[in-house]
Backbone and ligand atoms as CSV (ligand in chain L), in Angstrom:
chain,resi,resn,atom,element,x,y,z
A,1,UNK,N,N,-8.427,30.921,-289.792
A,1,UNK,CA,C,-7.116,30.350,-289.511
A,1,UNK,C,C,-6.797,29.251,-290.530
A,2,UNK,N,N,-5.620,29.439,-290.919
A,2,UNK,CA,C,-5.534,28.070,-292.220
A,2,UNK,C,C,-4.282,27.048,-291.810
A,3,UNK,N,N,-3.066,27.810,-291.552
A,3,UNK,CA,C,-2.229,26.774,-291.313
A,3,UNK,C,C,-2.075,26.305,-289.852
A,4,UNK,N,N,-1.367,25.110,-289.338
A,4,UNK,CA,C,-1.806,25.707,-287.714
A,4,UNK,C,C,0.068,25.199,-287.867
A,5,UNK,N,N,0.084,25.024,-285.929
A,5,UNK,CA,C,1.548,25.235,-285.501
A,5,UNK,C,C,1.737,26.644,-285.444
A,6,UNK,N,N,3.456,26.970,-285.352
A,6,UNK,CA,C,3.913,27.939,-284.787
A,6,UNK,C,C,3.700,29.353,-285.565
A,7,UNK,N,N,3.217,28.876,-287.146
A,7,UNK,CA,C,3.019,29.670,-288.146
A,7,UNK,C,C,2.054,30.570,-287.779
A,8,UNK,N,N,2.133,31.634,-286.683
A,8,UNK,CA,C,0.728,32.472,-286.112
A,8,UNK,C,C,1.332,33.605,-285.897
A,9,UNK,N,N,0.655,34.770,-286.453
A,9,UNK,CA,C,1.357,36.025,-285.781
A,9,UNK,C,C,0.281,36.929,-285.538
A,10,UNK,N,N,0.519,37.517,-284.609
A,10,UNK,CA,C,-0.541,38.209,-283.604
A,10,UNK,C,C,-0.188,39.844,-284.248
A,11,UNK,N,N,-0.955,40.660,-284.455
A,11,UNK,CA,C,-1.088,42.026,-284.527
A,11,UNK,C,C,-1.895,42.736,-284.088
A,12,UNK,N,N,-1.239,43.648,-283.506
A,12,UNK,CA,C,-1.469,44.613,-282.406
A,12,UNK,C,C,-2.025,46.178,-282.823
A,13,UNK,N,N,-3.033,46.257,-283.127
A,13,UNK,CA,C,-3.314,47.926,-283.685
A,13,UNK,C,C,-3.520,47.348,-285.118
A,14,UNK,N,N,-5.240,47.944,-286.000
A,14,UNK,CA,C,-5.929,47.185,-287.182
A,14,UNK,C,C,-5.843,48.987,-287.769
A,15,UNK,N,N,-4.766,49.515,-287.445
A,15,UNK,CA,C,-4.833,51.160,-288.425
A,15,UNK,C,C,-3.970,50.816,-289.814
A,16,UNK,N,N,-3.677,52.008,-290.657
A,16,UNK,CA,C,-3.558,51.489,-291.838
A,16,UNK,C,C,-2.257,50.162,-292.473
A,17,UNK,N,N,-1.121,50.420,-291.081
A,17,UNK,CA,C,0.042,49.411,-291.599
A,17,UNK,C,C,-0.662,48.151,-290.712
A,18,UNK,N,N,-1.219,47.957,-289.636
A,18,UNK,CA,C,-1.448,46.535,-289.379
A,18,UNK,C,C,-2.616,45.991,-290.001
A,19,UNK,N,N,-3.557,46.577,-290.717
A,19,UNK,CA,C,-4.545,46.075,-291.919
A,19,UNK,C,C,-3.885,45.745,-292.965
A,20,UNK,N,N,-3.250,46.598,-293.343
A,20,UNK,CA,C,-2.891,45.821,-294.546
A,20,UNK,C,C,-1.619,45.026,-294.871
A,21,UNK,N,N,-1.102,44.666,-293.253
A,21,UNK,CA,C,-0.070,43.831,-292.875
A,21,UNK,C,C,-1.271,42.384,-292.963
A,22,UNK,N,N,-2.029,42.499,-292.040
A,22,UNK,CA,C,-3.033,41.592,-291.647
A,22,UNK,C,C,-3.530,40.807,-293.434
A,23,UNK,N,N,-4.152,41.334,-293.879
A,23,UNK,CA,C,-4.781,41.480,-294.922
A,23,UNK,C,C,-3.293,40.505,-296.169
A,24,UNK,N,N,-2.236,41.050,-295.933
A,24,UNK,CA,C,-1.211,40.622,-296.982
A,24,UNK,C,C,-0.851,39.135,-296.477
A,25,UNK,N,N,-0.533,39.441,-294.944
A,25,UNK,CA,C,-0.600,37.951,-294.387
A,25,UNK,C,C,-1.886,36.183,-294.453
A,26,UNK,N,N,-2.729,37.173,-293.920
A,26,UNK,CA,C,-3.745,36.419,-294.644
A,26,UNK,C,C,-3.999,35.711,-296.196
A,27,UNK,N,N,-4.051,36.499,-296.908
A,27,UNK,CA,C,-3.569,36.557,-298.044
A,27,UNK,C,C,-2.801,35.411,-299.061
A,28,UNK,N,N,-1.415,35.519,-297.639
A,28,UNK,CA,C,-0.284,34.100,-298.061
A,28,UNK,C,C,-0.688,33.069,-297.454
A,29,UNK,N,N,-1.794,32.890,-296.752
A,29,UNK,CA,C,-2.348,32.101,-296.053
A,29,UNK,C,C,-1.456,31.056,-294.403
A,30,UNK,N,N,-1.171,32.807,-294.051
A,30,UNK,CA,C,-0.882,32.381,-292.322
A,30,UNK,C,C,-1.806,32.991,-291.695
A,31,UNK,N,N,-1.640,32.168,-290.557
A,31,UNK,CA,C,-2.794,32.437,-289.557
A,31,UNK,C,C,-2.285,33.486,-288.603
A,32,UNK,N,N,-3.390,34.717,-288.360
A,32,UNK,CA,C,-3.684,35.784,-287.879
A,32,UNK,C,C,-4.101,36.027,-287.100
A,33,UNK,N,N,-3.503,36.765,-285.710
A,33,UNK,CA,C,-5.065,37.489,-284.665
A,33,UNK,C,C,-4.396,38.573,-284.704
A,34,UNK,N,N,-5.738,39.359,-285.230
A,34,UNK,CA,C,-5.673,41.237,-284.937
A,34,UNK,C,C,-6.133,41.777,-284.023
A,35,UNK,N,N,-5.362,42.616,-283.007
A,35,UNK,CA,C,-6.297,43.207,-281.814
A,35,UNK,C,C,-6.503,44.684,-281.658
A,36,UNK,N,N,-7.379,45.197,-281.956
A,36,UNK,CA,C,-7.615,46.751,-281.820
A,36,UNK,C,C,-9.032,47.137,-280.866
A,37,UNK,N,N,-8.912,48.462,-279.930
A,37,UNK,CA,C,-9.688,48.735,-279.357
A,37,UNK,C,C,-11.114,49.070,-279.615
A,38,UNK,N,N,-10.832,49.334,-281.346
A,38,UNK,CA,C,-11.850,50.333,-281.858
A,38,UNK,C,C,-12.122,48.824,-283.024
A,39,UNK,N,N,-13.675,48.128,-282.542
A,39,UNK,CA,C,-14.299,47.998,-283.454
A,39,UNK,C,C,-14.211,47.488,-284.797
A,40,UNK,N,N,-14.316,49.667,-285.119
A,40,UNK,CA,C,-14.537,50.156,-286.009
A,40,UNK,C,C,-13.657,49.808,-287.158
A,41,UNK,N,N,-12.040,49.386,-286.554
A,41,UNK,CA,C,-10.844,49.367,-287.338
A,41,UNK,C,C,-10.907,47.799,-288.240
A,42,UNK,N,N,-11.415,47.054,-287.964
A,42,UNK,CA,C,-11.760,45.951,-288.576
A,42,UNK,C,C,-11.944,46.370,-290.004
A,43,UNK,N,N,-12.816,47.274,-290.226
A,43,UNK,CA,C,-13.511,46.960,-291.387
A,43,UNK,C,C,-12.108,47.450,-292.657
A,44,UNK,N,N,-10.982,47.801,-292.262
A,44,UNK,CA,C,-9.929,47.760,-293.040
A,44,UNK,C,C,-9.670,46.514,-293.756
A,45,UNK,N,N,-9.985,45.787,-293.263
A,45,UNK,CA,C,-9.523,44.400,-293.182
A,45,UNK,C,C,-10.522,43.794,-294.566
A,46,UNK,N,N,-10.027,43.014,-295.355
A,46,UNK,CA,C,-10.338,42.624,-296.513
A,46,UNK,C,C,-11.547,41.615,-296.299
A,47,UNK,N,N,-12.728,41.691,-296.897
A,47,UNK,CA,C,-13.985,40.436,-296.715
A,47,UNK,C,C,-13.377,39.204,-297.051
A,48,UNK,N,N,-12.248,39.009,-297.363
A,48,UNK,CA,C,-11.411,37.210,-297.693
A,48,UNK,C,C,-10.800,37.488,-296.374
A,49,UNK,N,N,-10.479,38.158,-295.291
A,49,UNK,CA,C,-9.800,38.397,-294.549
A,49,UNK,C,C,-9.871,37.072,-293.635
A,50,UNK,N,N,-9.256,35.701,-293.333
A,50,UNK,CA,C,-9.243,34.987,-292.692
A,50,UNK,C,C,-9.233,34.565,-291.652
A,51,UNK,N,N,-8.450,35.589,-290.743
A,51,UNK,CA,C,-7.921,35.717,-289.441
A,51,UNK,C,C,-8.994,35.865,-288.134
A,52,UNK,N,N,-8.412,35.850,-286.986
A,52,UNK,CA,C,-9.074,36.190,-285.839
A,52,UNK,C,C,-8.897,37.420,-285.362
A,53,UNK,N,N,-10.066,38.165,-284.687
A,53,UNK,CA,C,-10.405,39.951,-284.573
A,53,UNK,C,C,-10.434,39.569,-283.421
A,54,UNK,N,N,-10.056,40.644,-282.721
A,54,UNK,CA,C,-10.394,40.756,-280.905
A,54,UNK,C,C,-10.675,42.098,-280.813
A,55,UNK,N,N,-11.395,42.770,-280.225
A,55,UNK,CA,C,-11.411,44.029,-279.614
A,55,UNK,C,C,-11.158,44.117,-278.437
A,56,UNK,N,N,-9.801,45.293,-277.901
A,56,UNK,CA,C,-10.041,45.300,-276.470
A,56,UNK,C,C,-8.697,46.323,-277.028
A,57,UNK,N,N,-8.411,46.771,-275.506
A,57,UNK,CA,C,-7.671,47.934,-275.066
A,57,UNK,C,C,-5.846,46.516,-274.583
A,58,UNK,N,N,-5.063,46.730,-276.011
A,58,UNK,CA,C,-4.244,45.857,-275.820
A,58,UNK,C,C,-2.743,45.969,-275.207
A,59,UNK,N,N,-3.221,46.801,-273.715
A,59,UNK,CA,C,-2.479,47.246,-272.593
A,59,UNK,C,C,-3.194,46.585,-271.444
A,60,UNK,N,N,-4.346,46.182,-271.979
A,60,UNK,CA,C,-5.154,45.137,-270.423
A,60,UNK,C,C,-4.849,44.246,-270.223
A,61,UNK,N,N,-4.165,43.560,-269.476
A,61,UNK,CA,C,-3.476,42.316,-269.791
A,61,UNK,C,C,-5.202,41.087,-269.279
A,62,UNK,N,N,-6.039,41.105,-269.203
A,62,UNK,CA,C,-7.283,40.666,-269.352
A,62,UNK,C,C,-7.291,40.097,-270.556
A,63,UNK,N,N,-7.017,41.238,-271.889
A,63,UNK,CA,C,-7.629,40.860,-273.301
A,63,UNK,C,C,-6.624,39.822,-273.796
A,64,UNK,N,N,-5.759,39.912,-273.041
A,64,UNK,CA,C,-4.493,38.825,-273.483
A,64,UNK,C,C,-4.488,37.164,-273.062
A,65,UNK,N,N,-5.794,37.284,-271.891
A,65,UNK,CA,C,-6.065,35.956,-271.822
A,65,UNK,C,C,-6.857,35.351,-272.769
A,66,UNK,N,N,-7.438,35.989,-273.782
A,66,UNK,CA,C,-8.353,35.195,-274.182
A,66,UNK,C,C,-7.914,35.059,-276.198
A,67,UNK,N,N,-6.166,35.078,-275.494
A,67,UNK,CA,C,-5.375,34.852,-277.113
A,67,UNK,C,C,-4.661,34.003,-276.905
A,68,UNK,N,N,-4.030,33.757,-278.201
A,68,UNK,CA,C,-3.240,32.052,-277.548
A,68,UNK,C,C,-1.809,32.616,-277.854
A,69,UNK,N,N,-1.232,33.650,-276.879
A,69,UNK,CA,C,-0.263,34.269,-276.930
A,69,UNK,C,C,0.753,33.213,-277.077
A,70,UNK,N,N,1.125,32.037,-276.150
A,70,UNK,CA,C,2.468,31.264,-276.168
A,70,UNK,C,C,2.091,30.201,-277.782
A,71,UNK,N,N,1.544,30.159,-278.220
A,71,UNK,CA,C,1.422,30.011,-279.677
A,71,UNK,C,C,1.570,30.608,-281.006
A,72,UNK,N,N,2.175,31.951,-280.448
A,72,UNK,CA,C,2.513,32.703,-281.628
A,72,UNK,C,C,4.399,32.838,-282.020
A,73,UNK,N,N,4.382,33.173,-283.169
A,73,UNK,CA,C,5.571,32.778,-283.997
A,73,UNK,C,C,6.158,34.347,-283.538
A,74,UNK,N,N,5.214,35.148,-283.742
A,74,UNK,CA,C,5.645,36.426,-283.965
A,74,UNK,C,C,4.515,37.095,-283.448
A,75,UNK,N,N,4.830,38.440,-282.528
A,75,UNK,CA,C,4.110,39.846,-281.755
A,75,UNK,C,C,4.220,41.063,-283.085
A,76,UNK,N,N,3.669,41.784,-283.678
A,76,UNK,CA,C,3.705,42.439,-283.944
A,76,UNK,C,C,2.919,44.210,-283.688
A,77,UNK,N,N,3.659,45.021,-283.094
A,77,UNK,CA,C,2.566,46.267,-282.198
A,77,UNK,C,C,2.767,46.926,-283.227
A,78,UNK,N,N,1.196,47.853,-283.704
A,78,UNK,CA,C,1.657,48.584,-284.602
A,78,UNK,C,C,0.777,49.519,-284.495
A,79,UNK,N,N,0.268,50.205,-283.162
A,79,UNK,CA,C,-0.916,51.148,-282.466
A,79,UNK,C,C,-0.260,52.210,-282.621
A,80,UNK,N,N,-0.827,53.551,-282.656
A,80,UNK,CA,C,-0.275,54.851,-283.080
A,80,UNK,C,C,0.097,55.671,-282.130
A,81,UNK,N,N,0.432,54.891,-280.653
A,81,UNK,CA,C,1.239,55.877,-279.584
A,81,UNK,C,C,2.652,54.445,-279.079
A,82,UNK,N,N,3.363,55.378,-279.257
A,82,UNK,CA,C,4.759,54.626,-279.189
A,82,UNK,C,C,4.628,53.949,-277.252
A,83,UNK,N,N,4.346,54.588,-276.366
A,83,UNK,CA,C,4.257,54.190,-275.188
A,83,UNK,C,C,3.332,52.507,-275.295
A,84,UNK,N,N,2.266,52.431,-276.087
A,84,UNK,CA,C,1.778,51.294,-276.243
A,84,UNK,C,C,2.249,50.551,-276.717
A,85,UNK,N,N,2.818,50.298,-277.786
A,85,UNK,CA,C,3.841,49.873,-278.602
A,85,UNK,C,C,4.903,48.921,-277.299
A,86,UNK,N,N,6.176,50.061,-276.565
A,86,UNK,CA,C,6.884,49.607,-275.945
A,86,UNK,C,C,6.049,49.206,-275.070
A,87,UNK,N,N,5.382,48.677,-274.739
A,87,UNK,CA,C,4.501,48.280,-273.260
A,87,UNK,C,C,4.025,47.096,-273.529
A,88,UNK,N,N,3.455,46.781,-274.652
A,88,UNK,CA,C,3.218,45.600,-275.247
A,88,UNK,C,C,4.177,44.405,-275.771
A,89,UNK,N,N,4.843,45.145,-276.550
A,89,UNK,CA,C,6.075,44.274,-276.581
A,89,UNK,C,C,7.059,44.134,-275.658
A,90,UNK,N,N,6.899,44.676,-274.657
A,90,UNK,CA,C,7.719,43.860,-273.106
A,90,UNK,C,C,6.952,42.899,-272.690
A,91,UNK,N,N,5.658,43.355,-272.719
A,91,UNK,CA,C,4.717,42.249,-271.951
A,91,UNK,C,C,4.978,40.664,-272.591
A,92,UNK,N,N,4.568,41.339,-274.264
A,92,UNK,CA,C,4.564,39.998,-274.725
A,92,UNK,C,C,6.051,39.253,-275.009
A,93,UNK,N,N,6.998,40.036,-273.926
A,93,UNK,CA,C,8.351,38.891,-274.535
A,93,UNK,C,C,9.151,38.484,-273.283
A,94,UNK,N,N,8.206,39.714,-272.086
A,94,UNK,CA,C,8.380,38.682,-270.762
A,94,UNK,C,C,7.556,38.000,-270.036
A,95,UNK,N,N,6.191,38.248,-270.252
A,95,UNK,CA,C,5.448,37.111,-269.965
A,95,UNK,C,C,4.859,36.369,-270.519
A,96,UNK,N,N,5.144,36.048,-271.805
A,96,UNK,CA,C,4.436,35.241,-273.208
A,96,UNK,C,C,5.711,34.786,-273.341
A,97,UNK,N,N,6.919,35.258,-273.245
A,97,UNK,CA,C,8.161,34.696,-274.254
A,97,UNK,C,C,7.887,34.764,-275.398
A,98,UNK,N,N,7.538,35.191,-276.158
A,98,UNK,CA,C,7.601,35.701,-277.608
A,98,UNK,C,C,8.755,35.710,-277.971
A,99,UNK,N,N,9.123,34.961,-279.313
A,99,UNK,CA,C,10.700,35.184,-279.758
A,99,UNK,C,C,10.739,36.162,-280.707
A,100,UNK,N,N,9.562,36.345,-281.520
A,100,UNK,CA,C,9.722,37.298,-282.281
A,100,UNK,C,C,9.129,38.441,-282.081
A,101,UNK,N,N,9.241,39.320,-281.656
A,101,UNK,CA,C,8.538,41.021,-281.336
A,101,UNK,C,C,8.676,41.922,-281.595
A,102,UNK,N,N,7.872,42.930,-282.985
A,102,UNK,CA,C,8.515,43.902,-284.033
A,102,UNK,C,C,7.702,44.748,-283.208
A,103,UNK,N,N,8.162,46.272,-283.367
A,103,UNK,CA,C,7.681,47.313,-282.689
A,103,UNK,C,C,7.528,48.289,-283.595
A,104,UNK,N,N,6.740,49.195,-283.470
A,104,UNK,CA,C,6.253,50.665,-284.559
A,104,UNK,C,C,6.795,51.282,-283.480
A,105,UNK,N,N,7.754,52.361,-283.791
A,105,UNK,CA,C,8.238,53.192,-282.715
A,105,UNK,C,C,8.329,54.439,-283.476
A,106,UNK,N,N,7.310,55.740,-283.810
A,106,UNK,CA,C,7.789,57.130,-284.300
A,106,UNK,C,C,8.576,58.002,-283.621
A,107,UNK,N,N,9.304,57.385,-282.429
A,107,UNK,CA,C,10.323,58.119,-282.059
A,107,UNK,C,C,11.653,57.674,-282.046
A,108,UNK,N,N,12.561,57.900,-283.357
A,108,UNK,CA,C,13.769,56.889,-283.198
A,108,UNK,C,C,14.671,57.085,-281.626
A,109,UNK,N,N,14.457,58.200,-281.105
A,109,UNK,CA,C,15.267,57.712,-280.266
A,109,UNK,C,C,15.334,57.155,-279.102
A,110,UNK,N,N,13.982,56.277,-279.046
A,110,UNK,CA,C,13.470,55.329,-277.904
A,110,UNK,C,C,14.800,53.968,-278.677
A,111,UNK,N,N,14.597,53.631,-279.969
A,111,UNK,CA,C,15.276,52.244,-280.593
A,111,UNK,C,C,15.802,51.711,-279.853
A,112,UNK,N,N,17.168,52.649,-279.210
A,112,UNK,CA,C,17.789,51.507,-278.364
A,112,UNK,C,C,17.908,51.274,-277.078
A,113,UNK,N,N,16.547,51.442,-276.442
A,113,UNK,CA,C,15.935,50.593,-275.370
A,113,UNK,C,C,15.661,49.514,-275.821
A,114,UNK,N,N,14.862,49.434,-276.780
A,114,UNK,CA,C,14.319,48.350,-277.576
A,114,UNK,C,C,15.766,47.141,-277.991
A,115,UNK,N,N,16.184,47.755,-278.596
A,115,UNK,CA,C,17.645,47.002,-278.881
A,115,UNK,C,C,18.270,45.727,-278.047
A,116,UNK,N,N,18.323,46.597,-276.780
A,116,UNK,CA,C,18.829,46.370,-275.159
A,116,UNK,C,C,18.041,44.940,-274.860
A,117,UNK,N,N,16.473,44.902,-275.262
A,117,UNK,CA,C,15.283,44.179,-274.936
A,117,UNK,C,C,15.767,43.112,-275.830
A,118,UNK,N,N,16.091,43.238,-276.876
A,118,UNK,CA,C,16.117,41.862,-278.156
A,118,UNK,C,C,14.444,42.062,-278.802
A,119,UNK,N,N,13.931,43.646,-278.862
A,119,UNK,CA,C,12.719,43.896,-279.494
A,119,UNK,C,C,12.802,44.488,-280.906
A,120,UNK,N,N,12.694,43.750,-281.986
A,120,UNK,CA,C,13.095,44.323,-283.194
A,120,UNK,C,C,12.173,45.915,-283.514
A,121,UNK,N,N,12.354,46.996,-283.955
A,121,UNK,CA,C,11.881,47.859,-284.151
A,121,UNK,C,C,11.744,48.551,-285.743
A,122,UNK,N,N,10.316,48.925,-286.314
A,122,UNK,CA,C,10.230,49.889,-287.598
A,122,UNK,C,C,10.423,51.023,-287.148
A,123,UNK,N,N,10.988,51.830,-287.523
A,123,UNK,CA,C,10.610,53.344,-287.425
A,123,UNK,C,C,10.423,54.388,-289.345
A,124,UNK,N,N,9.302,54.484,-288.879
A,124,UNK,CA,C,9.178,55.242,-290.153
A,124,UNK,C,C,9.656,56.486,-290.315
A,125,UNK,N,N,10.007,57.408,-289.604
A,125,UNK,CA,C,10.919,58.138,-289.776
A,125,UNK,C,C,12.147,58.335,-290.600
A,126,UNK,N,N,12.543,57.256,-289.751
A,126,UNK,CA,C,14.465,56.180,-290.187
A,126,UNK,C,C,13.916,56.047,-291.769
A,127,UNK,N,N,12.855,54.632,-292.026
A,127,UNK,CA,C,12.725,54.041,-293.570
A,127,UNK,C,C,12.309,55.169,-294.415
A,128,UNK,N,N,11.622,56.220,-293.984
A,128,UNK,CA,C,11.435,57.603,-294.932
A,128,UNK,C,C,12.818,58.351,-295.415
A,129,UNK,N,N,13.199,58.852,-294.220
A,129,UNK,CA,C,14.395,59.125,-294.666
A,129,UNK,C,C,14.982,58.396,-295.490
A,130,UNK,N,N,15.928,57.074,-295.260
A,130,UNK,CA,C,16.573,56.287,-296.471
A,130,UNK,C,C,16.025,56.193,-297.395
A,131,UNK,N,N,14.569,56.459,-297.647
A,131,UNK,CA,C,13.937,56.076,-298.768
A,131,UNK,C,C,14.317,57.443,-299.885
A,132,UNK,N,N,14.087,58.259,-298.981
A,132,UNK,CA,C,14.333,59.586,-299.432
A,132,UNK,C,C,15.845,59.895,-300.273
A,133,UNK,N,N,16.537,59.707,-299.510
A,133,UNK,CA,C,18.129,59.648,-299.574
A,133,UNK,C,C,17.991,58.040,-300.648
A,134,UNK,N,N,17.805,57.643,-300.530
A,134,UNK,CA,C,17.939,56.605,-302.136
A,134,UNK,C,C,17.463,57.369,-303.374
A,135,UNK,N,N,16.165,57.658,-303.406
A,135,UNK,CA,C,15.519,58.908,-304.275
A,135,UNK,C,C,16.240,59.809,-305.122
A,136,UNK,N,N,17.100,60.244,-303.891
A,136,UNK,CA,C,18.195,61.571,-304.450
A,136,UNK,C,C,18.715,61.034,-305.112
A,137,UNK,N,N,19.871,59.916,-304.311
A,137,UNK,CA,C,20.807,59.406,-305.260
A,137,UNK,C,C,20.647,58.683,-306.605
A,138,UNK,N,N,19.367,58.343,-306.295
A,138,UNK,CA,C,19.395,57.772,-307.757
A,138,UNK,C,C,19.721,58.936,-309.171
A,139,UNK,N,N,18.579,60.136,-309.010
A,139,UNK,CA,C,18.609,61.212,-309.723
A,139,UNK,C,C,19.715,61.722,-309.813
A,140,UNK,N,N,20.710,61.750,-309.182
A,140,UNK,CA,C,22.052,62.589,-309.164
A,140,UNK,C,C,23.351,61.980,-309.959
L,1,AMP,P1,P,-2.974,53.969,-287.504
L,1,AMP,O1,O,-2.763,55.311,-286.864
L,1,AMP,O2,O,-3.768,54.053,-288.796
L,1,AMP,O3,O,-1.707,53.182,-287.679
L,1,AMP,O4,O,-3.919,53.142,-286.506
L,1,AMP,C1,C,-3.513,52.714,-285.240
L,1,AMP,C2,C,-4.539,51.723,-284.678
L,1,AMP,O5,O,-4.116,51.348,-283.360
L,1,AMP,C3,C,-5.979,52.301,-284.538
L,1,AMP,O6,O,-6.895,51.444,-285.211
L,1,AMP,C4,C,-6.218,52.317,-283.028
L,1,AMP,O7,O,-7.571,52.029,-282.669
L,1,AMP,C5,C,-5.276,51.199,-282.554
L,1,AMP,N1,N,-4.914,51.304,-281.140
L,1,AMP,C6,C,-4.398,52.392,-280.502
L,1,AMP,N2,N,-4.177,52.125,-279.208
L,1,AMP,C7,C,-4.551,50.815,-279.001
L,1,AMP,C8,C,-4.566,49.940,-277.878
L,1,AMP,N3,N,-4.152,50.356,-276.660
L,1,AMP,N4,N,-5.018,48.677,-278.027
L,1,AMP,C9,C,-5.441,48.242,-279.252
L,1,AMP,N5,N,-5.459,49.015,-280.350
L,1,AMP,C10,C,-5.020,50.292,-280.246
């Protein structure tokens, strides 16, 4: 942990976008907790990697006591089943109050539930596509 205060953002799922979310953050030197079920997913994570690791199943609301949830700036879920995702980021923005809460959602057309919530959402789908459709246009 390097800076302290509100400058803390919590990530949710250590697979390939929250490692090397984790890892970039770290990096700029804010302070980090990564939570994944598996271990194993840590070792994504860079040996300068600064931050705090938790393992646990981060739908238990158990593993959530032992984070300093109302101290974080920002929630970020980024686990590879969208049901976890939305489940987490309700939790953490109605019983943490979290002001900031980004969501991985591969199904765009959950978004605007999320919307409704004040839960900001990625969908990679959506940013592929535009990415795609920029691509073209450029060539054309
Ligand atoms: P990826 O598919 O590479 O984005 O990885 C997703 C990560 O989310 C994996 O490391 C999983 O172990 C993790 N994950 C999935 N479900 C949960 C959960 N309920 N709690 C914590 N981590 C999870």
């Amino acid at each position: 942990m390097k800076k302290s205060g509100k400058e803390y953002t919590i990530i949710v799922g250590c697979g390939r976008l929250g490692a090397s979310l984790a890892n970039a953050l770290s990096d700029g030197e804010e302070n980090v907790c990564i939570v994944d079920k598996n271990p194993e997913a840590f070792r994504k994570l860079m040996p300068s990697f600064a931050g705090m690791t938790v393992i646990g199943d981060a739908t238990d609301f158990e593993v959530w006591k032992d984070i300093n949830v109302s101290g974080a700036a920002a929630v970020i879920t980024v686990t590879n089943h969208d049901n976890t995702n939305i489940l987490v980021a309700q939790m953490v923005r109605e019983v943490f109050h979290v002001e900031h809460v980004i969501a991985r959602l591969y199904d765009p057309e959950r978004e605007c539930v999320f919307q409704a919530l004040g839960i900001e959402t990625i969908c990679p789908a959506v940013l592929s596509s535009q990415a795609i459709h920029g691509l073209l246009e450029a060539t054309h």
